[in-house]
C-alpha positions in Angstrom: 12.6 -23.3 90.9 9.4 -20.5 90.2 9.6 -19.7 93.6 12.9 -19.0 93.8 13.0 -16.8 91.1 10.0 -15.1 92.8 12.0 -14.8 95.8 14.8 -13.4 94.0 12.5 -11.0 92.3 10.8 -9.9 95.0 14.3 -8.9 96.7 15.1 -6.6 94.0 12.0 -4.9 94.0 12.6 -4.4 97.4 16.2 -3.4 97.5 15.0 -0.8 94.1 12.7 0.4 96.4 14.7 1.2 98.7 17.2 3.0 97.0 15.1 5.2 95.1 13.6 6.3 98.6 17.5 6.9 99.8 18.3 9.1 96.6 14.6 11.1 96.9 16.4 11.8 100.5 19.0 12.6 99.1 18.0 15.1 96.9 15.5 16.9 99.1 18.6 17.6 101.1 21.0 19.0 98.6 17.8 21.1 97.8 17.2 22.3 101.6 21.1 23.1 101.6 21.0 25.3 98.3 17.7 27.1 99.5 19.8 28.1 103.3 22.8 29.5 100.6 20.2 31.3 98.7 19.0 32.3 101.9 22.4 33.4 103.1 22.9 35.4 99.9 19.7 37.9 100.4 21.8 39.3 102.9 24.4 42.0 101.2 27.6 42.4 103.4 27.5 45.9 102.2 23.9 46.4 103.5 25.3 46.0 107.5 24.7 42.3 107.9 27.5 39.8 106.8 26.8 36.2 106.0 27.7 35.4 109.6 25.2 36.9 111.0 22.2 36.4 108.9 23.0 32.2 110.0 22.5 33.2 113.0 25.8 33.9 114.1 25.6 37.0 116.4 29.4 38.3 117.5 30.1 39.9 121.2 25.8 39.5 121.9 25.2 42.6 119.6 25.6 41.4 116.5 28.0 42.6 113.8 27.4 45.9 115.1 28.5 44.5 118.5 31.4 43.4 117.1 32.3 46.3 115.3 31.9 48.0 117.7 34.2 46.2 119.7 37.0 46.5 117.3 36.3 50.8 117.2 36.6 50.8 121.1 39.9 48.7 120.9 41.8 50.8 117.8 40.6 53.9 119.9 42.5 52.9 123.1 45.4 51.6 120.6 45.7 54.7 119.4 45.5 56.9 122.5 48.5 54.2 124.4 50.4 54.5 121.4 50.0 58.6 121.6 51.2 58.1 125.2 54.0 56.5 124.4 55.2 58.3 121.9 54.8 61.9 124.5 56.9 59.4 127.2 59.8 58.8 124.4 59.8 62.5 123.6 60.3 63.8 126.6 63.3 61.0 127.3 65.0 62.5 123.9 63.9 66.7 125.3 66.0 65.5 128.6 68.7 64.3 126.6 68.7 67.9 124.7 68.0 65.2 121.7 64.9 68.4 120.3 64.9 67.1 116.6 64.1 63.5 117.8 62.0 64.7 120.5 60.0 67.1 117.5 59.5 63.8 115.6 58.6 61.9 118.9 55.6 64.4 119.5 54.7 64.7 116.3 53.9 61.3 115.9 52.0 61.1 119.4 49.3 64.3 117.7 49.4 61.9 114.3 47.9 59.0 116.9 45.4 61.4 118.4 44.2 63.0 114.7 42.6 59.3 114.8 40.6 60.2 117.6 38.4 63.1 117.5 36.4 64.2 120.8 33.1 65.7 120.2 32.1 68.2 122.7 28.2 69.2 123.4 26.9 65.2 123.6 25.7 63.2 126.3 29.3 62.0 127.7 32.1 61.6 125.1 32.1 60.0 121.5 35.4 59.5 119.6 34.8 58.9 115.8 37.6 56.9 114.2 38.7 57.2 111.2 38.0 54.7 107.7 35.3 53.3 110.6 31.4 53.6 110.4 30.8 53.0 113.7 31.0 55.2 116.7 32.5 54.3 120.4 32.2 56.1 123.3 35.3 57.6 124.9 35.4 57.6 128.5 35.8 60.3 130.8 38.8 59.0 131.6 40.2 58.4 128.0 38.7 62.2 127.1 41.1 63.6 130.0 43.9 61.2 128.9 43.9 62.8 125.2 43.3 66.3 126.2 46.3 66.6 128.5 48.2 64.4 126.4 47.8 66.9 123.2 47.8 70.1 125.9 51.6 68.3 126.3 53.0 67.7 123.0 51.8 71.1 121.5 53.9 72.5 124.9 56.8 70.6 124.4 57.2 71.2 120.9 57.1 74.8 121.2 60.1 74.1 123.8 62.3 72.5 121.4 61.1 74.8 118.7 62.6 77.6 121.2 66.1 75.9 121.3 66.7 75.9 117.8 69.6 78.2 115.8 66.9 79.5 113.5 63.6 79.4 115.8 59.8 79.3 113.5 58.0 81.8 115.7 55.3 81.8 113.3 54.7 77.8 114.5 55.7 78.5 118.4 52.5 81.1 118.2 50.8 78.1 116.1 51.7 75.7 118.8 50.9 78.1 122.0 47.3 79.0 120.5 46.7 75.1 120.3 47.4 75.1 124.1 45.8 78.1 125.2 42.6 76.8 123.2 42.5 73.9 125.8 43.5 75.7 128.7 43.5 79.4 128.8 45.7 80.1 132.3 48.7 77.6 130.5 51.8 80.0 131.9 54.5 78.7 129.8 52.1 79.3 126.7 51.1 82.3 127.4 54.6 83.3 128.0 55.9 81.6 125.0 53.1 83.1 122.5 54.3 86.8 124.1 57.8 85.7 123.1 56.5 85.1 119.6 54.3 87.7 118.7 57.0 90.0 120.2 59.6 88.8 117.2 56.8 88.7 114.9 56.4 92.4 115.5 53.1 92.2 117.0 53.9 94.3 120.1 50.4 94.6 121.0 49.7 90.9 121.6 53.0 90.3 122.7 52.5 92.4 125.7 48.9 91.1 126.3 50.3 87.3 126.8 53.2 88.6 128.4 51.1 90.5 131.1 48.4 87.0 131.6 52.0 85.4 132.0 52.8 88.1 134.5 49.6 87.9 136.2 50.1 83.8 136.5 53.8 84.5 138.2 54.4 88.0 139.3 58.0 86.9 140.3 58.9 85.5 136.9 61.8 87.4 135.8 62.2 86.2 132.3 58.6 87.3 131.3 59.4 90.6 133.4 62.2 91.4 130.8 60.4 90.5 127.9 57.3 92.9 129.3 60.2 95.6 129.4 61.8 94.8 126.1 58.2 94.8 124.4 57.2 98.4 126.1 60.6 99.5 124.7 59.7 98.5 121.1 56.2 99.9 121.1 57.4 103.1 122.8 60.3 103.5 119.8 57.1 102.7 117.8 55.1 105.5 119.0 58.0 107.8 118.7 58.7 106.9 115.2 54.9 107.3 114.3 55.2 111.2 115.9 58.0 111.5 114.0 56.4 110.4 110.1 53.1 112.3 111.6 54.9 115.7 112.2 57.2 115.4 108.9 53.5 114.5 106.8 52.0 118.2 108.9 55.1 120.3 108.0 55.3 118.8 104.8 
C-alpha cells in the first residue's frame, strides 16, 4: 500500500510539473504577442507608415508609398477618361443644337481636369491630385490627352456661348484667351476673341485677333466682314474724337 501511494504521488508531482511548464509557455507567449502590438504601435499612421507596413507588410513592392502611389496614378487616369467623356457627350448634345446641355457637358469635363494639374519646367510631366500627398507622373501621352482635351472644351463652349439670345462676350473673350494660352495660331479663337472685344468696344484688340484670324485664312469671309465692320467703328471713332478735339480748341 506505501508504494502505491508513492506511485500515486510521484504522478502528481509529475503531471504539476508539467503543467506549470505549459502555463510558463504560455505566458511567455501572450508576452511575445503584446511586445509585437507594442511594436506595431511605435509606428504612427500619421507619420507615413501604417500598421501594415511596419509588420512587414509592403503593398505593390514599394511600400505604402508604392501603394499610394498606385491609387494617385489610377484617380489621375479616372479623372482624365471621365474628362473625355464628358467633351464626347458635349459635343453629341452641340450636334443636336442641345448648347445649354452641351455648356453643362463641358463644364463638367474642365471640373475633371481642375483635379489634375500639369506642371511645366520638370523632368517629363507630374500631375498633383488633389486631397492626395503623393505625386504621379503623367505621361506624355496623358499630358497631350488633357491639353487638347481642355484646348476643346474652352472652344466649344465659346461656340455655344455664341448661339445664345443674350451672348456673355465678356466670357467668350474669357474662354478664347484660355485657348490661345495653349495654342496661339487657334483660328476659331482668335476669330472668336476679335468678335468679342469688338462688342466689348475694344476696337483695337478686336482688329488685332481679327487680322491673326485673317492671316490663318485669308479667304475667310466672315472674319473679312468683321475686319470691315471693326475699321468702320474705329474710323467713326477717330472722327468723333476730331470732332470733341476741335469743339475743346474753338471753345
Amino acid at each position: 500500500m506505501h508504494s502505491t501511494l508513492l506511485h500515486y504521488y510521484c504522478q502528481r508531482k509529475q503531471a504539476f510539473v508539467l503543467e506549470r511548464h505549459g502555463l510558463l509557455r504560455s505566458l511567455r507567449d501572450m508576452e511575445a504577442k503584446q511586445h509585437s502590438i507594442k511594436s506595431l504601435k511605435s509606428y504612427p499612421e500619421a507619420g507615413g507608415r501604417s500598421l501594415a507596413a511596419a509588420a512587414g507588410g509592403d503593398v505593390g513592392g514599394g511600400g505604402v508609398g508604392g501603394y499610394r502611389a498606385g491609387t494617385a496614378e489610377q484617380e489621375m487616369e479616372a479623372k482624365i477618361q471621365k474628362a473625355v467623356d464628358f467633351k464626347v457627350e458635349g459635343n453629341r448634345c452641340y450636334k443636336e443644337k442641345k448648347f445649354r446641355e452641351a455648356i453643362g457637358k463641358y463644364h463638367r469635363a474642365l471640373l475633371q481636369l481642375k483635379g489634375v494639374h500639369v506642371v511645366e519646367g520638370t523632368t517629363g510631366s507630374e500631375v498633383n491630385l488633389l486631397n492626395q500627398a503623393t505625386t504621379a507622373k503623367l505621361t506624355e501621352d496623358q499630358r497631350r490627352v488633357v491639353e487638347s482635351t481642355e484646348i476643346e472644351c474652352y472652344d466649344s463652349l465659346t461656340a455655344c456661348l455664341l448661339q445664345s439670345e443674350l451672348v456673355n462676350y465678356e466670357r467668350v473673350k474669357e474662354y478664347c484667351l484660355k485657348v490661345l494660352s495653349h495654342q496661339q495660331d487657334h483660328f476659331k479663337a482668335m476669330y472668336r476673341a476679335g468678335i468679342a472685344f469688338y462688342h466689348l468696344g475694344d476696337y483695337d484688340r478686336a482688329l488685332s485677333y481679327l487680322r491673326g484670324a485673317n492671316n490663318r485664312e485669308p479667304s475667310d469671309t466672315n472674319v473679312l466682314r468683321y475686319i470691315q465692320l471693326t475699321e468702320m467703328k474705329m474710323s467713326k471713332s477717330g472722327q468723333q474724337r476730331d470732332r470733341e478735339s476741335c469743339k475743346e480748341t474753338m471753345g
